[in-house]
Backbone as a printed PyTorch tensor [residue, N CA C, xyz], in Angstrom:
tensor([[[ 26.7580, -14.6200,   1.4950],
         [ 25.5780, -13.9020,   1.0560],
         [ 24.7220, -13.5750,   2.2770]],

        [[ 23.9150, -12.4980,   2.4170],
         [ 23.7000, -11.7750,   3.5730],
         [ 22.3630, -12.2590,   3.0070]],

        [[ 21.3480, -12.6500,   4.1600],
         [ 19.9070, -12.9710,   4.3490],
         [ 18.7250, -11.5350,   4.5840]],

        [[ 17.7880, -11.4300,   4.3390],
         [ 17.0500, -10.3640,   4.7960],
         [ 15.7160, -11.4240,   5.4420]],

        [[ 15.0430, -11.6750,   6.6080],
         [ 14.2140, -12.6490,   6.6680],
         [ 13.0380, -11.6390,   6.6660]],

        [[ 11.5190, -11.5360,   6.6620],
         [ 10.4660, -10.6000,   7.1570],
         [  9.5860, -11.2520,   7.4490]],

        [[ 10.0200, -12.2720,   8.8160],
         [  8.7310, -13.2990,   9.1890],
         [  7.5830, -12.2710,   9.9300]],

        [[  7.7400, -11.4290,   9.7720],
         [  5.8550, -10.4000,  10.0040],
         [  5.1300, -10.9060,   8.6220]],

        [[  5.6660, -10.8620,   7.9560],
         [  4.6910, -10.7500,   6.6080],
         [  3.6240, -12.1490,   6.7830]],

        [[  4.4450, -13.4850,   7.1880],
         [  3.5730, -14.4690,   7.3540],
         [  1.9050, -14.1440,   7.5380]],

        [[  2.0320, -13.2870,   9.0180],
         [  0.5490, -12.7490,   9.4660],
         [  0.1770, -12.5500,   8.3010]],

        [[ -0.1160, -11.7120,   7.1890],
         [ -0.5930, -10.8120,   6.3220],
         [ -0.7800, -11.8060,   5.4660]],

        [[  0.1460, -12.7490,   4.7680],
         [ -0.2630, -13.6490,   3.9330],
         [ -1.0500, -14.5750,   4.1290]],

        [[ -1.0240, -15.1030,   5.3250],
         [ -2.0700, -16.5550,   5.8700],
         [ -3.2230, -15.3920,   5.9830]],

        [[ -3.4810, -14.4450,   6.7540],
         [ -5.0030, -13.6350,   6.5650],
         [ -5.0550, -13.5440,   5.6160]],

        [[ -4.8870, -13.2560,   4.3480],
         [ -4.8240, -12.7390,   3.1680],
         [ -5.5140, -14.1250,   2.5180]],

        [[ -5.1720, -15.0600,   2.6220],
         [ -5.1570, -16.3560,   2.2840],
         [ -6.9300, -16.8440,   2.9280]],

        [[ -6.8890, -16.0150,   4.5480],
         [ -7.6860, -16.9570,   4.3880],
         [ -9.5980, -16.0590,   4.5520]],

        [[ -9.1740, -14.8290,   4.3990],
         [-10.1470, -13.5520,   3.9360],
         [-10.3570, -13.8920,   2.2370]],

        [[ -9.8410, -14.9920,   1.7500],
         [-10.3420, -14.7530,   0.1840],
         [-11.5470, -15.0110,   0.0670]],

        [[-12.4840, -14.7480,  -0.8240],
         [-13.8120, -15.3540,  -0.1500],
         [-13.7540, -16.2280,  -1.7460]],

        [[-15.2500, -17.3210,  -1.7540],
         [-14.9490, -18.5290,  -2.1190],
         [-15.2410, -17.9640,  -3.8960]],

        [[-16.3990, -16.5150,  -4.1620],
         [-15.4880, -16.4480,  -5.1620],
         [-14.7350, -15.9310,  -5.9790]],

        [[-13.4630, -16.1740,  -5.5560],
         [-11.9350, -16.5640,  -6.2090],
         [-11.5580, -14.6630,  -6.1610]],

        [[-12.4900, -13.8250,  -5.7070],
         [-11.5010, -12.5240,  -5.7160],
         [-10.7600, -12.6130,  -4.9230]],

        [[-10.0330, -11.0210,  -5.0440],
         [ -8.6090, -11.5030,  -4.0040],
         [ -9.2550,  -9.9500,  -2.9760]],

        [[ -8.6270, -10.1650,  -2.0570],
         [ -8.5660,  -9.8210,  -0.8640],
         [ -9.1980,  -7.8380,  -0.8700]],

        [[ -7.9980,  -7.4890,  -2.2560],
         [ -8.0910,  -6.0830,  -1.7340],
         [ -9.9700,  -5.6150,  -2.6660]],

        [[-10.5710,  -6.6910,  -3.8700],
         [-11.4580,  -6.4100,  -4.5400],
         [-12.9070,  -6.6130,  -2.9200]],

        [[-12.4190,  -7.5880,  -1.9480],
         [-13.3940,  -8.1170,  -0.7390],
         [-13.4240,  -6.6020,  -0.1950]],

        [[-12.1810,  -5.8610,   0.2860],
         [-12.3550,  -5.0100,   1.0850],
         [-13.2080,  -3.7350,   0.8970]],

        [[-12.8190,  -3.4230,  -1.0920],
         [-13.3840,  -2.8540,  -1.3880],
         [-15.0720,  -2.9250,  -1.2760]],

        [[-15.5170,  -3.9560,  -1.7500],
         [-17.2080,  -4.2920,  -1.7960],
         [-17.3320,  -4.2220,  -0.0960]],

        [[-16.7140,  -3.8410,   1.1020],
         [-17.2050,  -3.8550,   2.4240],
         [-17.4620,  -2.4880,   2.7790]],

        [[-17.7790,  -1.8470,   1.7240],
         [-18.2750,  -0.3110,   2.2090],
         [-17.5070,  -0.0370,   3.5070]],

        [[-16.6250,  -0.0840,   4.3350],
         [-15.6040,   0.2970,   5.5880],
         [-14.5830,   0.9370,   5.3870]],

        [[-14.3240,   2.0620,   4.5410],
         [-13.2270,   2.5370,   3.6050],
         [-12.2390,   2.3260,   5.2810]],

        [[-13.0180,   3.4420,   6.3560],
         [-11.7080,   3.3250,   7.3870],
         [-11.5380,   2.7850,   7.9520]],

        [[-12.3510,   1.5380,   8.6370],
         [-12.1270,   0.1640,   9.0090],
         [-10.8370,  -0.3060,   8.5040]],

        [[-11.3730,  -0.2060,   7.0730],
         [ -9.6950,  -1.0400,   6.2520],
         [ -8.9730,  -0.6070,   5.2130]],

        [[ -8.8700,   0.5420,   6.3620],
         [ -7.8270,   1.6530,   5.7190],
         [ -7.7630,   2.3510,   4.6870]],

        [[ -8.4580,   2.4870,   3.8350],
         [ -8.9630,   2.7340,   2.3460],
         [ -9.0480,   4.4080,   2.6070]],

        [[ -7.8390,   4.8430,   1.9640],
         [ -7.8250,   6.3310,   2.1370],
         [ -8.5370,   7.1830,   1.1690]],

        [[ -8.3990,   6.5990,  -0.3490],
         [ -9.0790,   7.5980,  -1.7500],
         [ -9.4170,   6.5450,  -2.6710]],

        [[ -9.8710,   6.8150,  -2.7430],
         [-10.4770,   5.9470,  -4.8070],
         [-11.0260,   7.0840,  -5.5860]],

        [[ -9.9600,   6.7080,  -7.1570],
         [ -9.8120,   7.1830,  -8.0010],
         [-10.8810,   6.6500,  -8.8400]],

        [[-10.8400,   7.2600, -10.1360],
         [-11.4620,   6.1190, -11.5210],
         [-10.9650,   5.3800, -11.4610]],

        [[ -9.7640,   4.5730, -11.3340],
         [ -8.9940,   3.7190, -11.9540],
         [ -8.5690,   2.5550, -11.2880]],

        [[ -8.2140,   3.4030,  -9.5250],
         [ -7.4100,   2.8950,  -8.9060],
         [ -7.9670,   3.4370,  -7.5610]],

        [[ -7.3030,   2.7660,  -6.5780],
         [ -8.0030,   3.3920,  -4.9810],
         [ -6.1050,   3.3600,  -4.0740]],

        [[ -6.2170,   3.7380,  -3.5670],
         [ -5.1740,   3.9390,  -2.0990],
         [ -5.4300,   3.2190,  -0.7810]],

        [[ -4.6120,   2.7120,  -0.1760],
         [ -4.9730,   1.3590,   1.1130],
         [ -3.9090,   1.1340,   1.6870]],

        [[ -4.0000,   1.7440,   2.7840],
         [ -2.8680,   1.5900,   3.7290],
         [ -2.2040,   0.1480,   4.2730]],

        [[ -0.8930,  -0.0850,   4.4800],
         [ -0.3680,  -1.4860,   4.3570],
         [ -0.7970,  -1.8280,   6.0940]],

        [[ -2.0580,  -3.0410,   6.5110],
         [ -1.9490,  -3.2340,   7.8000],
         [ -0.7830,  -3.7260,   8.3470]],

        [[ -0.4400,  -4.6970,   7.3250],
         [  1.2770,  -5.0570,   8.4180],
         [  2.2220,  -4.1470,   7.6730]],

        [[  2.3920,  -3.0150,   7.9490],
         [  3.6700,  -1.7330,   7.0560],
         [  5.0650,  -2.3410,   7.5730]],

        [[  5.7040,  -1.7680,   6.2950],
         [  6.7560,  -1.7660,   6.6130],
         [  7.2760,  -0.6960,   7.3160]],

        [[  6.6790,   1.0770,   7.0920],
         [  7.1270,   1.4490,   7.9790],
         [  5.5100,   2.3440,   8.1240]],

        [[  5.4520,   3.5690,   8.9550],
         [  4.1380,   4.0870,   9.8240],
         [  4.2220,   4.5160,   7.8940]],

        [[  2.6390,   4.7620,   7.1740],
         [  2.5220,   5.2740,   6.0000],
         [  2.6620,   4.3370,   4.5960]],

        [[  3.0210,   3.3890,   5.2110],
         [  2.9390,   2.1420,   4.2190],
         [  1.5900,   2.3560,   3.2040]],

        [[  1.5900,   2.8570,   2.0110],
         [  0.5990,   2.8800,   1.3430],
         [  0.7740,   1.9890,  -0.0590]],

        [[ -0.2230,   1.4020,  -0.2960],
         [ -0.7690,   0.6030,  -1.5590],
         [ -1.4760,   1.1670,  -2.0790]],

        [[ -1.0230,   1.7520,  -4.0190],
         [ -1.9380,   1.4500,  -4.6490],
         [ -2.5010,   0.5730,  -5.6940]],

        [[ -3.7340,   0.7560,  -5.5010],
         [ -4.5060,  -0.8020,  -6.3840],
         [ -5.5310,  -1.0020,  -7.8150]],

        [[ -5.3990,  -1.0900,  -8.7360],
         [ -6.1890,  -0.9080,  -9.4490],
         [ -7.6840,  -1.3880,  -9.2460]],

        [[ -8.7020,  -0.7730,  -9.2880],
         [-10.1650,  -2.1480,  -9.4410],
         [ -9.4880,  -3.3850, -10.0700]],

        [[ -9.4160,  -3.2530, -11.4010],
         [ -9.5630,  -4.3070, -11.9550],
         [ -8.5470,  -5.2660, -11.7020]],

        [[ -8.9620,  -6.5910, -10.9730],
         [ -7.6660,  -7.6100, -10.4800],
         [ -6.8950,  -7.7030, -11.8950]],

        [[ -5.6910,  -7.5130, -11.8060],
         [ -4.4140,  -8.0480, -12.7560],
         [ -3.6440,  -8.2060, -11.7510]],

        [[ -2.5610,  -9.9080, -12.3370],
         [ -1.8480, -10.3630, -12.2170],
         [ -0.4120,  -9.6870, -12.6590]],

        [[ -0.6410,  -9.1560, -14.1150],
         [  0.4980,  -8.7990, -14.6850],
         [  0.5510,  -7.5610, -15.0510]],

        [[  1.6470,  -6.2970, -14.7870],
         [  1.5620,  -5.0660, -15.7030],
         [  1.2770,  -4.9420, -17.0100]],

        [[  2.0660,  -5.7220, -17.2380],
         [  1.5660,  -5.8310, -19.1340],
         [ -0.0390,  -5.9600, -19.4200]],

        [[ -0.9760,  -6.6270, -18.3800],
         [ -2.3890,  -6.6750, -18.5910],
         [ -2.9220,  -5.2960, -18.7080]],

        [[ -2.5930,  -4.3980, -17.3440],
         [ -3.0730,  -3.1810, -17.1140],
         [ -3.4480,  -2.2740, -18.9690]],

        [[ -4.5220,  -1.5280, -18.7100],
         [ -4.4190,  -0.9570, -20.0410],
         [ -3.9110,   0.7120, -19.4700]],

        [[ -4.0880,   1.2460, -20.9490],
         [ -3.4800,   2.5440, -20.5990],
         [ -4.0250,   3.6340, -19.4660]],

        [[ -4.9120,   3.8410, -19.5900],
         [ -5.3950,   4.7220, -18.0980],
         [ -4.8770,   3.8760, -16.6340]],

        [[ -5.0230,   2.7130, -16.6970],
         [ -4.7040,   1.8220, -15.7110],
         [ -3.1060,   2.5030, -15.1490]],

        [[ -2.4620,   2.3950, -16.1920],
         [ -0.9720,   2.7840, -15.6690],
         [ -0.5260,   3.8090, -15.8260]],

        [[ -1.3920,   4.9050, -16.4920],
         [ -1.5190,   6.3130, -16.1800],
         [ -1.4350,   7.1360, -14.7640]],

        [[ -2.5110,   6.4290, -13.9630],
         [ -3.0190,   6.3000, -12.9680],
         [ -2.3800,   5.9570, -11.9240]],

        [[ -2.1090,   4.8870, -11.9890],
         [ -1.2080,   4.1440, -11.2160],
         [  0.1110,   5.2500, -11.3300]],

        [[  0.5240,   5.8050, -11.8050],
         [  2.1970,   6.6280, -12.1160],
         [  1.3420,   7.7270, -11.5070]],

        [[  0.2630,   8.5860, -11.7630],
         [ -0.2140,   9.9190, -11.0220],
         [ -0.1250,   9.4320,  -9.8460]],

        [[ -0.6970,   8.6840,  -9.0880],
         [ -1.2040,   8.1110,  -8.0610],
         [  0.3060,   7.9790,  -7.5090]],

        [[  1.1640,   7.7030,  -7.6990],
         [  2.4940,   7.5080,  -6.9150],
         [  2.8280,   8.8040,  -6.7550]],

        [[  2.6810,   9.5690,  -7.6120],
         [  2.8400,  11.1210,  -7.4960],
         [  2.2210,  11.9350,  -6.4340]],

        [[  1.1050,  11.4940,  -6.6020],
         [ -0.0020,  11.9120,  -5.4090],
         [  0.4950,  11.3290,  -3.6920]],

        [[  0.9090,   9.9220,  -3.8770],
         [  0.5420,   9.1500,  -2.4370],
         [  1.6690,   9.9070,  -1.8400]],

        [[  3.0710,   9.8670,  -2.6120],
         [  4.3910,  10.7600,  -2.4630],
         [  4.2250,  12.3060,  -1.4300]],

        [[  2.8240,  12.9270,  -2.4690],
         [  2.8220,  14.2560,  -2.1360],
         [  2.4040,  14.2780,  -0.3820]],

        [[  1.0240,  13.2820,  -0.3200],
         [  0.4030,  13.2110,   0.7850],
         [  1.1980,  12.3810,   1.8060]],

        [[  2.3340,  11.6870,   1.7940],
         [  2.9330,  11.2980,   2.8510],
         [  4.1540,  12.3770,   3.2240]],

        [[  4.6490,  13.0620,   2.2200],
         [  5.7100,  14.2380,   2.3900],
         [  4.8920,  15.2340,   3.7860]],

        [[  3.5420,  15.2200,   3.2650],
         [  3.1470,  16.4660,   4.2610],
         [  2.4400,  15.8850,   5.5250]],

        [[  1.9700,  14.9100,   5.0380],
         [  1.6730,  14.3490,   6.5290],
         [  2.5510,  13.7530,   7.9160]],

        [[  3.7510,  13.0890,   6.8210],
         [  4.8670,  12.1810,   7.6480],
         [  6.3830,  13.2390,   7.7430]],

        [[  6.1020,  13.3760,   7.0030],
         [  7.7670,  14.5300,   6.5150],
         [  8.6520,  13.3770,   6.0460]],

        [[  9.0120,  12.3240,   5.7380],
         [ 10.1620,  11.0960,   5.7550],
         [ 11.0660,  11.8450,   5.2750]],

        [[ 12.2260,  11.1890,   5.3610],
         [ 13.4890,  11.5280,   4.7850],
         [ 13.8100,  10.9280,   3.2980]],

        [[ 12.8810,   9.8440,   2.6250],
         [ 13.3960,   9.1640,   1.8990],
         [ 11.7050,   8.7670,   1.2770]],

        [[ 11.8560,   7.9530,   0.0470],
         [ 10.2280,   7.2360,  -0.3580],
         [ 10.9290,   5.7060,  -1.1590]],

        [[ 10.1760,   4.8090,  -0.4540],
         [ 10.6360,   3.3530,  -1.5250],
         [  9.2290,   3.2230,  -2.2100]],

        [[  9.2430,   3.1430,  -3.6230],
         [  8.0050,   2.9720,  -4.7790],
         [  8.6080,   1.1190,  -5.4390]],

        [[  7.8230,   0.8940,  -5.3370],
         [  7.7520,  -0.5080,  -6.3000],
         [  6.3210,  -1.8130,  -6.2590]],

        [[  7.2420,  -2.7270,  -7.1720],
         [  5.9050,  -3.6910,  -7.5760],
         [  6.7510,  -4.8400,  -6.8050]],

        [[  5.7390,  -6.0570,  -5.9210],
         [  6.3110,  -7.4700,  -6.3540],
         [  5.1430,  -7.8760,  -7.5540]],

        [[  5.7850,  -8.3230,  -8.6710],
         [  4.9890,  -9.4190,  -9.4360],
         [  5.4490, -10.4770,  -9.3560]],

        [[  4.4780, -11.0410,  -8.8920],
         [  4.1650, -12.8060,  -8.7590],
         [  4.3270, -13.0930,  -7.4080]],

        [[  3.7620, -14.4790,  -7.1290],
         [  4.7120, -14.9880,  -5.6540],
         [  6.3910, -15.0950,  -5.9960]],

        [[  6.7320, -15.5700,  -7.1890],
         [  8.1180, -15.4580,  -7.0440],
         [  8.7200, -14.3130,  -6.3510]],

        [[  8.3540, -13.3940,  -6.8670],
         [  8.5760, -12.2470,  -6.6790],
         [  8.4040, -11.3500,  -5.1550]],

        [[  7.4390, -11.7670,  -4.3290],
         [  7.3570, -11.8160,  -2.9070],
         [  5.7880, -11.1070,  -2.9690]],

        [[  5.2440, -11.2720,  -4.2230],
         [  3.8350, -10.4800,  -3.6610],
         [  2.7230, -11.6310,  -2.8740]],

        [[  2.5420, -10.7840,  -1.8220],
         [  1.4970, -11.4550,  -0.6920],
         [  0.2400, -12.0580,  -1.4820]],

        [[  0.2210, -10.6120,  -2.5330],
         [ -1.8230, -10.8690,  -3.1810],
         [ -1.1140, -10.8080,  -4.5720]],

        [[ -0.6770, -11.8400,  -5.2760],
         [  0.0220, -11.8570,  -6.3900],
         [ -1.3050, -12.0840,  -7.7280]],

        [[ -2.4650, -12.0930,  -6.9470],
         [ -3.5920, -12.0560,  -7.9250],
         [ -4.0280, -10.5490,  -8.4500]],

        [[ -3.3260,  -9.7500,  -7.3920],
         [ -4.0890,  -8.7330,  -7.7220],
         [ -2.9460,  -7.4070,  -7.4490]],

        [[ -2.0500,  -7.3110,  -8.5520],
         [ -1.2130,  -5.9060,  -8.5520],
         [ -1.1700,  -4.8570,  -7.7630]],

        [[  0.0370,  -4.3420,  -7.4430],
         [ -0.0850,  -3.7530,  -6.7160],
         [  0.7920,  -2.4520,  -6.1340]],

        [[  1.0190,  -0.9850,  -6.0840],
         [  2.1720,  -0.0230,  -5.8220],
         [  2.3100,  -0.0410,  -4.3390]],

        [[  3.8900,  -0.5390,  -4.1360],
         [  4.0640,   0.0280,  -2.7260],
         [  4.6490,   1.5810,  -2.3200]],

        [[  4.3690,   2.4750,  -1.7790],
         [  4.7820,   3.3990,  -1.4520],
         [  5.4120,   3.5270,   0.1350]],

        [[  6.5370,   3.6170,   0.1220],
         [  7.0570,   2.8510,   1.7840],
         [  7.9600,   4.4160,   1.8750]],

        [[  7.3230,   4.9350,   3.0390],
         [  8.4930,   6.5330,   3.4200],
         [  9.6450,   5.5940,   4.2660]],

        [[ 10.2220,   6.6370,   4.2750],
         [ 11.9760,   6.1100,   4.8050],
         [ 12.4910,   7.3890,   6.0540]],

        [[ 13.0740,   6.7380,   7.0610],
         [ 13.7260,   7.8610,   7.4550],
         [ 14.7460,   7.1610,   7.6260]],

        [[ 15.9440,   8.1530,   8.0070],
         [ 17.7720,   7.4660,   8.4690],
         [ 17.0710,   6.7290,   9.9300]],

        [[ 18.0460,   5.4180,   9.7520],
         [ 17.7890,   4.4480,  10.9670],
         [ 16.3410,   3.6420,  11.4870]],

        [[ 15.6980,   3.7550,  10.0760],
         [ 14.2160,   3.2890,  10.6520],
         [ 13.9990,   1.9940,  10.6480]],

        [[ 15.1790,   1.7760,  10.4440],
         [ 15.3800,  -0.2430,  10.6340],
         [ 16.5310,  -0.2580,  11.6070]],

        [[ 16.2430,  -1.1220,  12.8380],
         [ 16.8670,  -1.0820,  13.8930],
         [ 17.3480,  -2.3930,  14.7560]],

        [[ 18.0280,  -2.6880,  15.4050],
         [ 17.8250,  -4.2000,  16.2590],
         [ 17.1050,  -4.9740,  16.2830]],

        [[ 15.8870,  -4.5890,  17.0940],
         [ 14.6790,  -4.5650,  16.5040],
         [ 14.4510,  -5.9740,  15.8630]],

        [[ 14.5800,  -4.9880,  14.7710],
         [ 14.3680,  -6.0500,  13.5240],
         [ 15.4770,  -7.1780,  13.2660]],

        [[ 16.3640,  -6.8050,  13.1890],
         [ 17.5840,  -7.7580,  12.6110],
         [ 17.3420,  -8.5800,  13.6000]],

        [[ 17.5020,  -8.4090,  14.8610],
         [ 17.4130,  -9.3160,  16.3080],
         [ 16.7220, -10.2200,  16.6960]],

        [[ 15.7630,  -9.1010,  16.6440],
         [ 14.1690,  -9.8020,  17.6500],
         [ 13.1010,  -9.9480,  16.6710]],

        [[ 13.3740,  -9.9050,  15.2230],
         [ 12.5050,  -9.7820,  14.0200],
         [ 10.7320,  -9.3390,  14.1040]],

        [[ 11.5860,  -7.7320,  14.8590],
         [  9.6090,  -7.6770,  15.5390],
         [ 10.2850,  -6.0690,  14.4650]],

        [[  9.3850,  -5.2200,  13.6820],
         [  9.3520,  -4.0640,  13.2180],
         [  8.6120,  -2.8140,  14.6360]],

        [[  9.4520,  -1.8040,  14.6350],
         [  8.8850,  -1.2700,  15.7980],
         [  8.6880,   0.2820,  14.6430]],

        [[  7.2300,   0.0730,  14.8720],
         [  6.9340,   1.2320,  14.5310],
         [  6.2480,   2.3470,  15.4860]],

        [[  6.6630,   3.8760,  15.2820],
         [  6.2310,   4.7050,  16.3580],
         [  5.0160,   5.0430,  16.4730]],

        [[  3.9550,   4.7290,  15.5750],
         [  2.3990,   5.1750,  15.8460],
         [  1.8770,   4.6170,  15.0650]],

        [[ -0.1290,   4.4670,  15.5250],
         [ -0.6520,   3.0160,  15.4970],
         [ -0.9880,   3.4220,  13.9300]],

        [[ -1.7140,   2.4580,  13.3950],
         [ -2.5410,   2.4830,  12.1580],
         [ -3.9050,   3.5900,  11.7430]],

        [[ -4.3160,   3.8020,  13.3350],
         [ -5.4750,   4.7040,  13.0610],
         [ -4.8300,   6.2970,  13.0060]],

        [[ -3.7430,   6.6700,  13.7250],
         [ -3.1150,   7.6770,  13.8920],
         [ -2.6770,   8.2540,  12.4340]],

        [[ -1.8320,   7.4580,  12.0290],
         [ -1.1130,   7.7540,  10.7240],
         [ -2.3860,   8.0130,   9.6510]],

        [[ -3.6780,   7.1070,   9.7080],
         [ -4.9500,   7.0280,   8.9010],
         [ -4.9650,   8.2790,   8.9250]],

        [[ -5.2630,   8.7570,  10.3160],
         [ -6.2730,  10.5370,  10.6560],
         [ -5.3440,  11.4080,   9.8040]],

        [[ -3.6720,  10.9430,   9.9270],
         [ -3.1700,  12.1540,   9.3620],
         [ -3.2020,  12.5190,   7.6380]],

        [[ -3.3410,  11.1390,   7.4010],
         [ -2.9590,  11.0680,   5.7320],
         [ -4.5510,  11.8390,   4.9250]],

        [[ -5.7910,  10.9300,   5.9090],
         [ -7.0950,  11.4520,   5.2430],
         [ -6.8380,  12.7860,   5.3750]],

        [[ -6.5290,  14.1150,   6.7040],
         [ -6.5300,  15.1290,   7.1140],
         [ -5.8220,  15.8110,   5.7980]],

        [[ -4.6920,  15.2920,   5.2280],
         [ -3.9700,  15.9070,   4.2210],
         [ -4.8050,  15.5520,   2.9180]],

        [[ -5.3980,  14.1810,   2.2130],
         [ -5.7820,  14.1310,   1.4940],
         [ -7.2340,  15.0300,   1.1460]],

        [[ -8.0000,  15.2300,   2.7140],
         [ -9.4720,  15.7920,   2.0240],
         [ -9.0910,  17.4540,   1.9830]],

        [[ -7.4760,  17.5980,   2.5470],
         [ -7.5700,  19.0020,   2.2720],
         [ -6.9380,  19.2240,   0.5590]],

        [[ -6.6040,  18.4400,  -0.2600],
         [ -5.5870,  18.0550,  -1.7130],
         [ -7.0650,  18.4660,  -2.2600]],

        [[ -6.6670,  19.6040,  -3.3500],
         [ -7.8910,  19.5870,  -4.0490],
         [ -7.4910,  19.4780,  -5.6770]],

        [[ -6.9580,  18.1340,  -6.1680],
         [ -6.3570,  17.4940,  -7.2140],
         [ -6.5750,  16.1170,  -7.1660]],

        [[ -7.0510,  15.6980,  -8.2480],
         [ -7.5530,  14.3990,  -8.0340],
         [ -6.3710,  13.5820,  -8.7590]],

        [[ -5.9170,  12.7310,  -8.2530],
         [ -4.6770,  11.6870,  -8.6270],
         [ -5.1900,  10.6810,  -9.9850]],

        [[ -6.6440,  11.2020, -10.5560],
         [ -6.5360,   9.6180, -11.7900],
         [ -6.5140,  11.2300, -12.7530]],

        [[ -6.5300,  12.3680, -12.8340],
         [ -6.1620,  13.5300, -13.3710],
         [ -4.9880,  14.4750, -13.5220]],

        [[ -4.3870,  14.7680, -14.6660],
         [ -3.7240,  15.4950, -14.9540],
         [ -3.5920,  16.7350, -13.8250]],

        [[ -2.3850,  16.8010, -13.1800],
         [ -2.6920,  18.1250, -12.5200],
         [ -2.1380,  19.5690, -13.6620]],

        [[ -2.9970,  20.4800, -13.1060],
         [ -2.9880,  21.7650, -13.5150],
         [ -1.8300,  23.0160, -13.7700]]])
């Protein structure tokens, strides 16, 4: 049986762990109440839901989306919640196609820690672009992810595409 290890993530979980503040929200509800949308990466907020770029990505465009309301479980979410959440993948899709070009898009959930989620308090969409070969030695080897441009770079490009989108992602488009 073949191993996949992703000792980067450690970083992200012990911060994650230890940015909770004492009370008991989780991490991405803190960032939100810090008015710093680009400090910490916070590209759009919807009604429903907001967009937040992954600081430790898996690859350049790593985007999360998040509902306000902390849930643990999909089944909690109510209906606009996962309305939203499904536009919003539609949307993050559109705005990394034109900003990044990828060759590929990975969409999914971890639920729970079983499951590998970092902030398992608080749900969450990954939107991960793909290109051929973007996992490399590198990684398998030297278990370091080499990505080609920084966090603020990829930021400028995604906001640049989003404030030009004149469709709002918790809405039906036209």
């Amino acid at each position: 049986m073949d191993r996949m290890w992703s000792p980067w993530r450690s970083e992200y979980v012990s911060e994650a762990a230890q940015r909770e503040p004492e009370d008991g929200t989780s991490l991405f509800t803190q960032l939100l109440n810090e008015d710093a949308d680009t400090e910490n990466l916070i590209l759009w907020r919807g009604d429903h839901v907001f967009v937040i770029m992954n600081r430790y990505p898996y690859n350049n465009g790593h985007l999360l989306i998040v509902p306000y309301r902390e849930v643990e479980d999909y089944t909690a979410l109510d209906t606009a919640e996962q309305r939203a959440i499904a536009l919003t993948v539609d949307r993050c899709i559109q705005w990394i196609d034109a900003a990044l070009s990828p060759e590929g898009v990975n969409v999914g959930m971890n639920l729970g820690a079983a499951a590998g989620a970092g902030i398992p308090e608080h749900l969450h969409v990954h939107v991960v672009p793909r290109w051929a070969g973007d996992t490399n030695f590198m990684t398998s080897t030297g278990e370091t992810r080499v990505l080609p441009e920084d966090l603020s770079t990829t930021y400028k490009k995604l906001r640049t595409v989003i404030d030009k989108s004149t469709s709002n992602p918790d809405s039906e488009r036209s």
